[in-house]
C-alpha positions as CSV (number, residue, x, y, z in Angstrom):
1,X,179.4,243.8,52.4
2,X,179.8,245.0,49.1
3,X,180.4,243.0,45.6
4,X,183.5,242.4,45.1
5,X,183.9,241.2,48.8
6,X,180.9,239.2,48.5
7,X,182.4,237.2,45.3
8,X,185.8,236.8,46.9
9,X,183.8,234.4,49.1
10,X,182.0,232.5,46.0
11,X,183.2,229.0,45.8
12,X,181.9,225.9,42.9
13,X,180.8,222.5,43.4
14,X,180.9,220.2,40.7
15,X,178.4,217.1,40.7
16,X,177.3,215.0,38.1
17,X,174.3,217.0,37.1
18,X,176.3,220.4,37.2
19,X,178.4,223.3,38.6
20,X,176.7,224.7,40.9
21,X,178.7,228.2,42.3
22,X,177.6,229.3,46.5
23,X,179.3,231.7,48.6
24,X,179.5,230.7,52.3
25,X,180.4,232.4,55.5
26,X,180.7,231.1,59.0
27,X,180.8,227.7,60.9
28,X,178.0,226.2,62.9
29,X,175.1,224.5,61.8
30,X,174.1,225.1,58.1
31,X,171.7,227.8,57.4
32,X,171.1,227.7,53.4
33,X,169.8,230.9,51.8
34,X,167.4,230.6,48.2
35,X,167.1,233.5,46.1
36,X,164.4,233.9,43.7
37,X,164.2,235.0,39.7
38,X,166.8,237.6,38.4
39,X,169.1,238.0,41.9
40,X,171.4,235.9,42.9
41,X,173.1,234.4,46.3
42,X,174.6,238.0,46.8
43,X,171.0,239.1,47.5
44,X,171.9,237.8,51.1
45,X,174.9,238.9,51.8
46,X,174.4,241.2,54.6
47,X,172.4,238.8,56.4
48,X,175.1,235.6,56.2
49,X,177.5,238.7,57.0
50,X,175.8,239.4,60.6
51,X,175.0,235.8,61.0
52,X,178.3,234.0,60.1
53,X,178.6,234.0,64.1
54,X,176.0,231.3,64.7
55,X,176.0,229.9,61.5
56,X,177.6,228.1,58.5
57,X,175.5,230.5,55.7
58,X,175.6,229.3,52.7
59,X,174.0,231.5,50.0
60,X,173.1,229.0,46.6
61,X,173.5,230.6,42.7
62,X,170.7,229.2,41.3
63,X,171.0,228.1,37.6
64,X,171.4,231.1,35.2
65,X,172.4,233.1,38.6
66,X,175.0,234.6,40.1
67,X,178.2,231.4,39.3
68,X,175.8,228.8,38.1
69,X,175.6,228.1,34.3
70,X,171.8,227.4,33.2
71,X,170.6,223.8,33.0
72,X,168.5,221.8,30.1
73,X,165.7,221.7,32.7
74,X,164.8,225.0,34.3
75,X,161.5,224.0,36.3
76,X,161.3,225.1,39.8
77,X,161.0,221.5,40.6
78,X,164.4,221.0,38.8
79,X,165.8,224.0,40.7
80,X,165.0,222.5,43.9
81,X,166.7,219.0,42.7
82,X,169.4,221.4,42.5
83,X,169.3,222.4,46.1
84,X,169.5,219.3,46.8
85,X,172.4,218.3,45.0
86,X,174.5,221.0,46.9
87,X,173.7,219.5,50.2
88,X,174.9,216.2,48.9
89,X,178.0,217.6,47.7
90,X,178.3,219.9,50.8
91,X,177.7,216.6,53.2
92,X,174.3,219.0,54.5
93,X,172.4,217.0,56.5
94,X,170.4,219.4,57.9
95,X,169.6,223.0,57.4
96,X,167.7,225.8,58.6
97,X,166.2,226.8,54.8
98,X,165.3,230.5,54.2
99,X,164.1,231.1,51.2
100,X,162.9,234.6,48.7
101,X,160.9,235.6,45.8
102,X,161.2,232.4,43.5
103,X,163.6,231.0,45.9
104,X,160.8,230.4,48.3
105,X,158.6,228.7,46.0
106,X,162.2,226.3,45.3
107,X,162.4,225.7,49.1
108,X,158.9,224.9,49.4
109,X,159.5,222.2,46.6
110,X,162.7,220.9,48.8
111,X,161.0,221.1,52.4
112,X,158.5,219.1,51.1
113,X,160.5,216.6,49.0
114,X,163.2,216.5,52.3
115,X,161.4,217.2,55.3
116,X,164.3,215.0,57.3
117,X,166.4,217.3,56.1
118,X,165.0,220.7,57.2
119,X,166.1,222.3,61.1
120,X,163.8,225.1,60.6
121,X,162.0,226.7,57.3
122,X,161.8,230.9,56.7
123,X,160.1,231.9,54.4
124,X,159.8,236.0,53.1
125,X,157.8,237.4,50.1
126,X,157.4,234.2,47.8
127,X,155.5,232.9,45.6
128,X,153.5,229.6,46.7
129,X,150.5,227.6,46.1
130,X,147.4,229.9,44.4
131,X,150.0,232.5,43.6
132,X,152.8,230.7,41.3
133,X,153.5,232.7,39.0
134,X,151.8,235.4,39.8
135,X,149.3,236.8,37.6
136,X,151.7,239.9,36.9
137,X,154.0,238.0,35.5
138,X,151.6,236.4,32.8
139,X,152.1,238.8,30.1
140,X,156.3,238.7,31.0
141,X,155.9,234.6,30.5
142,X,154.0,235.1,27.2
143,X,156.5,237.4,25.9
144,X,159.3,235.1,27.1
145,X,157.3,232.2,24.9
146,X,157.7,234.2,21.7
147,X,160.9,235.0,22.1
148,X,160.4,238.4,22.9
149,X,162.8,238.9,26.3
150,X,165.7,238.6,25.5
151,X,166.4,241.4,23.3
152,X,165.0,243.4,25.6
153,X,166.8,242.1,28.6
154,X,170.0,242.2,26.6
155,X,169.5,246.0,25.9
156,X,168.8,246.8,29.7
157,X,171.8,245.0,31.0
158,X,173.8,247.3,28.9
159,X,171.8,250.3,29.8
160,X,173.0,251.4,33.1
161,X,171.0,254.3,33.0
162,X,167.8,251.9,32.7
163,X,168.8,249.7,35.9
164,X,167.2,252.0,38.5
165,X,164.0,251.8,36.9
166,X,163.8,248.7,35.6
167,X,161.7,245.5,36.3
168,X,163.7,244.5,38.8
169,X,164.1,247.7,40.3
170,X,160.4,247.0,41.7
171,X,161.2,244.9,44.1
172,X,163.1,247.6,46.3
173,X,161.9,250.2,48.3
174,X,164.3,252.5,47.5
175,X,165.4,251.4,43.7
176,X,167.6,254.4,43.9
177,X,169.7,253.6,46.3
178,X,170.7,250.5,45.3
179,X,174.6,250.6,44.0
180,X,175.2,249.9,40.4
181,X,177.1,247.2,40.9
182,X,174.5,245.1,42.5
183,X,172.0,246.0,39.2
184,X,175.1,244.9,37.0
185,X,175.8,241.9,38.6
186,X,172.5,240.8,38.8
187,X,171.5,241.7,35.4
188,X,174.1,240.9,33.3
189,X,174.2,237.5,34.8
190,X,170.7,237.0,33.2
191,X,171.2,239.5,30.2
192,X,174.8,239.9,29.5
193,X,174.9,238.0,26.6
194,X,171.9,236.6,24.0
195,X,173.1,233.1,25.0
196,X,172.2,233.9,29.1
197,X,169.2,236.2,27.9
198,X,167.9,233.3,25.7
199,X,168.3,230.9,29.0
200,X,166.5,233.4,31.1
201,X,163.4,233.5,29.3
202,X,163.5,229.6,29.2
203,X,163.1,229.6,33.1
204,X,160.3,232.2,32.5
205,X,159.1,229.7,30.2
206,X,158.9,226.7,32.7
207,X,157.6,228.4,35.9
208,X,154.0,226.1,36.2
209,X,151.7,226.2,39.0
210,X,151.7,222.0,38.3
211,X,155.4,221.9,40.0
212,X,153.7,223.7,43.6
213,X,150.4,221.7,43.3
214,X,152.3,218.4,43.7
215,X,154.0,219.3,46.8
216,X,150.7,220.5,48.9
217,X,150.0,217.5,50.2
218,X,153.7,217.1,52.0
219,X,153.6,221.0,52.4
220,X,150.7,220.1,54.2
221,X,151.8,218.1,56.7
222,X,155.9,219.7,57.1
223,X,155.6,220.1,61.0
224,X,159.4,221.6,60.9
225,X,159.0,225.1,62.6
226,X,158.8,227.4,60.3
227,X,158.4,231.6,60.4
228,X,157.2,234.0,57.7
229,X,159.0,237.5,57.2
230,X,156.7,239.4,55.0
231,X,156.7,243.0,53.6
232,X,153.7,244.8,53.9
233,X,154.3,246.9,50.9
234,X,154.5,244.4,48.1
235,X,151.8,243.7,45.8
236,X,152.8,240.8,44.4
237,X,153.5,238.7,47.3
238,X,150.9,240.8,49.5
239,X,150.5,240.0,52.6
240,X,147.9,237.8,52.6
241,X,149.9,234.8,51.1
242,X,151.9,235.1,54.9
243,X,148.7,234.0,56.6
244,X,148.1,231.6,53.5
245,X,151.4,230.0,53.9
246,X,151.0,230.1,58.3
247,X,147.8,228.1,57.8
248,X,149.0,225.4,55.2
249,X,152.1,224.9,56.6
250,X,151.4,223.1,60.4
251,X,154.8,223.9,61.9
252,X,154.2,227.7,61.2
253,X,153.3,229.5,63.9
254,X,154.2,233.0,63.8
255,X,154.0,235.7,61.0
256,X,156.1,238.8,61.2
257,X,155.2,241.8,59.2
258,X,158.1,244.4,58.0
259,X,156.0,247.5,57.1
260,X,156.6,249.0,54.3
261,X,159.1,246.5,52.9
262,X,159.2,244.9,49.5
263,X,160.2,241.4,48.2
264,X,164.0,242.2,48.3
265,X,163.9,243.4,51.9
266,X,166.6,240.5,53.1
267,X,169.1,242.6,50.8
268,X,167.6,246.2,51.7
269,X,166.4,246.0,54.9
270,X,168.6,243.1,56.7
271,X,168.3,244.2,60.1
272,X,164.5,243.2,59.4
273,X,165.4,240.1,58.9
274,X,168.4,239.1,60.8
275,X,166.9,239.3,64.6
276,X,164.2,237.0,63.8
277,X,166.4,234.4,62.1
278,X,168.6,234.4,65.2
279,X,165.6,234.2,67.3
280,X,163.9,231.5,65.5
281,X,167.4,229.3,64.9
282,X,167.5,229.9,69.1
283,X,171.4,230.5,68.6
């Protein structure tokens, strides 16, 4: 599915706290799809594509992403509250949450705050307990404190000659053969304009390991079952944070490996993904 189909499918929900903009495909039982830092919902668009036969998949914008405008509060533990306001507003009573990158540390946050409310959990290279933010991203946050981003984050969004091998980039495989479109809607959703940019290093900004630690204990005990889909090749989210996540979680039992694959694998490498999500869901 390309862009432009993808967005034809984008819808908006208004609550009290917000827009909040998701694209959905297919009837069923919900499946609801969390991206992570910098993508969007159209990161799972070939997935909800091939799964819209079992499925109601609804792919979230989270704030600053994709439809959604940026909130006051840009927390992970605020972005989950936001998860949870679409279910509300979408009558979700249950869900089989997958979540990526940022997004998983979000659904983590809203398992463990909802456990009632959670069919099954997926989780793929994310960040979680011991590993949020990752120490990479240290010297990004700092920068994003002084200020320091968002020019530069404004100057790549207009630079499409920068997007294939830009920050982002790193979280393909194959950087270069992702279409230009997908860079441009992705960046200049958290770039395109000094306003955006300025919002984007305020989410840098917020991401505290605090918001994770106060979920372990109901992490601890989520007995929903749950899978990890993990590429091999990222460093990152490497892949011992699978077997981190498998023995924290009770209800996780199996961890599947994608060799070679890096955080944005749901988008790159769906097929990857896709046969273990209809295997898991047991539909």
């Amino acid at each position: 599915m390309d862009v432009s189909t993808f967005d034809t499918h984008r819808r908006s929900l208004n609550t009290a706290a917000g827009e909040i903009a998701y694209t959905e495909l297919g009837s069923g039982p919900a499946a609801l799809f969390v991206h992570g830092i910098g993508t969007s919902g159209l990161l799972w668009r070939h997935v909800i594509e091939d799964l819209r036969d079992t499925s109601r998949c609804i792919a979230i914008d989270l704030p600053l992403h994709g439809g959604t405008p940026a909130r006051d509060d840009m927390s992970v533990a605020a972005l989950a509250q936001v998860v949870a306001d679409l279910c509300d507003g979408l009558g979700l009573t249950q869900v089989d949450l997958v979540g990526n990158d940022t997004g998983g540390a979000v659904a983590q946050i809203f398992a463990a705050r909802h456990p009632d409310r959670i069919r099954s959990f997926t989780l793929t290279n994310c960040d979680c307990e011991g590993n949020f933010p990752p120490p990479e991203f240290n010297q990004v946050i700092e920068l994003a404190r002084q200020g320091q981003v968002a020019p530069m984050l404004t100057a790549l969004a207009a630079d499409p000659s920068a997007w294939h091998t830009s920050p982002l980039a790193v979280g393909y495989e194959h950087p270069d053969q992702v279409p230009d479109e997908v860079y441009h809607a992705y960046l200049t959703a958290a770039g395109g304009t000094m306003d955006r940019a300025r919002g984007f290093e305020r989410l840098l900004s917020a991401l505290d390991p605090a918001d994770l630690d106060a979920v372990s204990e109901p992490l601890r005990a989520l007995d929903v079952p749950t899978l990890l889909v993990w590429g091999t090749a990222d460093p990152t989210f490497g892949l011992k944070w699978a077997y981190y996540l498998r023995d924290m979680i009770p209800g996780a039992r199996e961890v599947v490996e994608v060799d070679g694959a890096k955080i944005f694998f749901p988008e790159e490498r769906p097929g990857d993904l896709i046969p273990h999500l209809r295997s898991h869901w047991g539909r």
